[in-house]
Each structure stands twice: as structure tokens, then as C-alpha cells.
C-alpha positions in Angstrom: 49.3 -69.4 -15.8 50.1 -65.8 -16.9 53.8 -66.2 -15.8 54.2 -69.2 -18.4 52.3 -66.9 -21.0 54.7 -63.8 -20.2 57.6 -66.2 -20.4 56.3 -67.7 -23.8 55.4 -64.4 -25.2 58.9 -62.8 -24.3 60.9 -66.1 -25.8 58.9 -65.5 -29.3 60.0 -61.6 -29.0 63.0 -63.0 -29.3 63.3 -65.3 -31.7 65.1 -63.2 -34.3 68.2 -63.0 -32.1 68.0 -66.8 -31.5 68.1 -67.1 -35.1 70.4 -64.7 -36.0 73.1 -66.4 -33.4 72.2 -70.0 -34.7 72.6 -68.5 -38.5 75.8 -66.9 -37.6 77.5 -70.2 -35.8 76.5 -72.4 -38.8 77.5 -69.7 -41.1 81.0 -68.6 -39.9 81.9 -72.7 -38.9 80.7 -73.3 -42.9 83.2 -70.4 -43.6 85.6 -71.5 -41.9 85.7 -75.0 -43.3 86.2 -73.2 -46.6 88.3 -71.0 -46.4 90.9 -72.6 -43.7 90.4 -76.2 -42.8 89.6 -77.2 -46.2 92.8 -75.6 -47.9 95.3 -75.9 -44.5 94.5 -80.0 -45.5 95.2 -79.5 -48.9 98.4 -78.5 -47.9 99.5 -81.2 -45.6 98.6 -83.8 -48.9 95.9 -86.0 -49.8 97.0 -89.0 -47.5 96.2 -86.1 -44.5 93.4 -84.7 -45.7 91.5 -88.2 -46.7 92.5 -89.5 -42.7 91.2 -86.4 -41.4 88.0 -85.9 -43.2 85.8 -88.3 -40.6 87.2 -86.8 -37.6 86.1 -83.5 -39.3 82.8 -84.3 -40.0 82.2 -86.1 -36.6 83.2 -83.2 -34.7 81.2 -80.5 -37.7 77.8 -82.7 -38.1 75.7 -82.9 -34.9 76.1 -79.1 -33.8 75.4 -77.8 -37.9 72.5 -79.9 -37.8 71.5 -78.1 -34.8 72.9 -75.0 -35.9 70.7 -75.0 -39.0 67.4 -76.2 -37.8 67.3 -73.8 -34.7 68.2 -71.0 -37.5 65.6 -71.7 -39.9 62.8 -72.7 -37.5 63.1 -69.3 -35.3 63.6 -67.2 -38.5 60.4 -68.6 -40.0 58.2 -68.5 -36.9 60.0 -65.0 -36.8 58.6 -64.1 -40.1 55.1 -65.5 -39.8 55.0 -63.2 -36.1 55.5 -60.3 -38.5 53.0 -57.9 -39.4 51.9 -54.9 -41.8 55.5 -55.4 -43.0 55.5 -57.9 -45.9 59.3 -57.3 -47.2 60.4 -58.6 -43.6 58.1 -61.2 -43.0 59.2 -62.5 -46.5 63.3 -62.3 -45.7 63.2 -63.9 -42.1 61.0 -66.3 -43.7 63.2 -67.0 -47.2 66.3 -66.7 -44.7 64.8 -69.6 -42.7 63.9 -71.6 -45.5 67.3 -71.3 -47.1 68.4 -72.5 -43.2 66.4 -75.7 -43.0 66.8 -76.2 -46.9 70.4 -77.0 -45.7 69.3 -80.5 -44.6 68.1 -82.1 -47.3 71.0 -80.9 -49.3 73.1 -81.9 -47.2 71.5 -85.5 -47.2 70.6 -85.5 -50.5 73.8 -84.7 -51.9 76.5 -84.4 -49.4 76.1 -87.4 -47.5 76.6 -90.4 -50.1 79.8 -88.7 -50.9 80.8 -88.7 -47.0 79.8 -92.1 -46.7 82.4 -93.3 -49.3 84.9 -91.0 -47.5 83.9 -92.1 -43.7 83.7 -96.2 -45.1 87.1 -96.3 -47.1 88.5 -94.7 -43.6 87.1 -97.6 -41.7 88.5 -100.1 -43.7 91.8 -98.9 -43.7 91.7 -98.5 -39.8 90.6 -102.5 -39.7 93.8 -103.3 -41.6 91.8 -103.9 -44.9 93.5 -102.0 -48.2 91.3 -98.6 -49.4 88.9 -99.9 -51.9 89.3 -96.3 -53.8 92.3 -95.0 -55.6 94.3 -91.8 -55.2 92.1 -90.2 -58.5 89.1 -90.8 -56.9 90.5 -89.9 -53.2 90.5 -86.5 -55.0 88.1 -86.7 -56.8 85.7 -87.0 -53.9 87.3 -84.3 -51.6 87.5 -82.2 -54.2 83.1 -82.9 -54.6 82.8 -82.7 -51.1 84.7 -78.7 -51.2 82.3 -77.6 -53.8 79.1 -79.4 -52.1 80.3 -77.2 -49.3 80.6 -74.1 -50.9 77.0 -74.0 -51.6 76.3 -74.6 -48.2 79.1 -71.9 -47.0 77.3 -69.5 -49.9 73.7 -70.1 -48.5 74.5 -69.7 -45.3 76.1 -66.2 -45.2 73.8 -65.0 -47.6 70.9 -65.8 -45.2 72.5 -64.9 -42.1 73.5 -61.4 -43.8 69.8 -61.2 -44.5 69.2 -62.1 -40.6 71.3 -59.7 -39.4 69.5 -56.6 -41.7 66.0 -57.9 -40.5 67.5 -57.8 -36.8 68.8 -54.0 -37.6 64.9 -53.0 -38.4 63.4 -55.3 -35.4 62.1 -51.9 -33.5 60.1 -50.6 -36.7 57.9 -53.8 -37.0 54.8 -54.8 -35.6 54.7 -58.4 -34.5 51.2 -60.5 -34.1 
């Protein structure tokens, strides 16, 4: 019995580099996306970039969703461990909540938006004609970029504020 409490105990002690790692994948894959895949697609033309958008997101989804929630569920069990220390306990927990906040958004208002994308792309591959028109191609991947952004935005901003609770992880008392 004590060996399972000493190994629970020692996994809760570390829950802030669990988080901080999680944070960090979804945040620098959310960068990337941004700043590289999303322009490099740009480039090659719309044609390209419409094509490629469900292979991207098939590959991207599953491991951000699991990026995200293992982020913001250590961070805020993180915070809530913290003690005597309110301005900590309040970032991991924000940071966290900013984490998991990322799903909803991402349902709410991300994935109608993919659907359309992902749907016109199946059609197309079943030998039907798109059902949406160049203007609104763009128009879509264009709403899609700046969904993203906030996402990409979010994310650092939280996993920066990971990463300065992790530097003062010796100085606080945890319950």
C-alpha cells in the first residue's frame, strides 16, 4: 500500500513538468501551423492548400486534443496542490484553464468551419463537383488561419506562464 501512495505522491510532485511539456507540444505544433504550414500552403495556391487541409487536420487533431487536456488538467490540479502562495496557485490554474478552454473553442468555433472544408474534400474525392466556390474556398481558409491564431496566441501565452511557475517550483509549498 505505501509503495502505491509514494508512487502517487511523487507523480503529483510532478505534475507541473507534465504540464509544462504537454503545453509546450500543443503550443509550438499551434505555432508551427501558423507560422509555416499555414503560409508554405498559401504558397503552393488555393487548389493545394484546400486538398491538404483534411490530411492536416487528421494528422493535428487527436494528439492537440491530448496535448491540451493533459496540459490544462495537470496545470490546474498543479495549482490547486499549491499553497501559501496565491499568485502561483492562480497562474498554473488560469494557465490550465486557458489549456482546456481550447476545446470548446475549438468545437464551438473551429469545427463547423473544418467540417465544410473536410466534406467539400470528400465529395470531390467521390467524383462529385465541390459544392463551394473559389471565394468561399478562401474565405473559409482564410477563417480557419485566424480561428487558429487565437488558439496559437493562447497557447504560448499559457505555456510562457507554465514555464515561469516551473522556474519558482522549489520556493512553493505544495498540500
Amino acid at each position: 500500500m505505501s509503495t502505491i501512495s509514494s508512487s502517487s505522491s511523487s507523480i503529483f510532485d510532478h505534475l507541473d513538468q507534465v504540464a509544462v511539456i504537454a503545453g509546450g507540444f500543443f503550443a509550438g505544433t499551434a505555432l508551427y501551423m501558423t507560422i509555416g504550414e499555414v503560409p508554405a500552403m498559401r504558397a503552393f495556391g488555393l487548389d493545394e492548400h484546400w486538398r491538404f487541409f483534411p490530411y492536416m487536420y487528421q494528422r493535428a487533431a487527436v494528439s492537440q486534443i491530448i496535448f491540451t487536456s493533459v496540459a490544462g488538467v495537470a496545470s490546474i490540479v498543479h495549482g490547486i496542490r499549491i499553497i501559501r502562495a496565491p499568485f502561483h496557485r492562480n497562474l498554473w490554474i488560469a494557465a490550465g484553464t486557458i489549456f482546456l478552454g481550447m476545446l470548446p473553442y475549438t468545437f464551438i468555433f473551429m469545427l463547423p468551419t473544418n467540417l465544410s472544408i473536410i466534406e467539400d474534400n470528400k465529395r470531390v474525392q467521390d467524383g462529385n463537383e465541390s459544392q463551394i466556390n473559389l471565394g468561399t474556398r478562401k474565405e473559409l481558409l482564410d477563417k480557419w488561419a485566424m480561428l487558429h491564431c487565437v488558439r496559437t496566441l493562447g497557447s504560448i501565452i499559457s505555456f510562457g506562464a507554465m514555464v515561469f511557475g516551473l522556474s519558482h517550483h522549489k520556493s512553493l509549498h505544495l498540500g
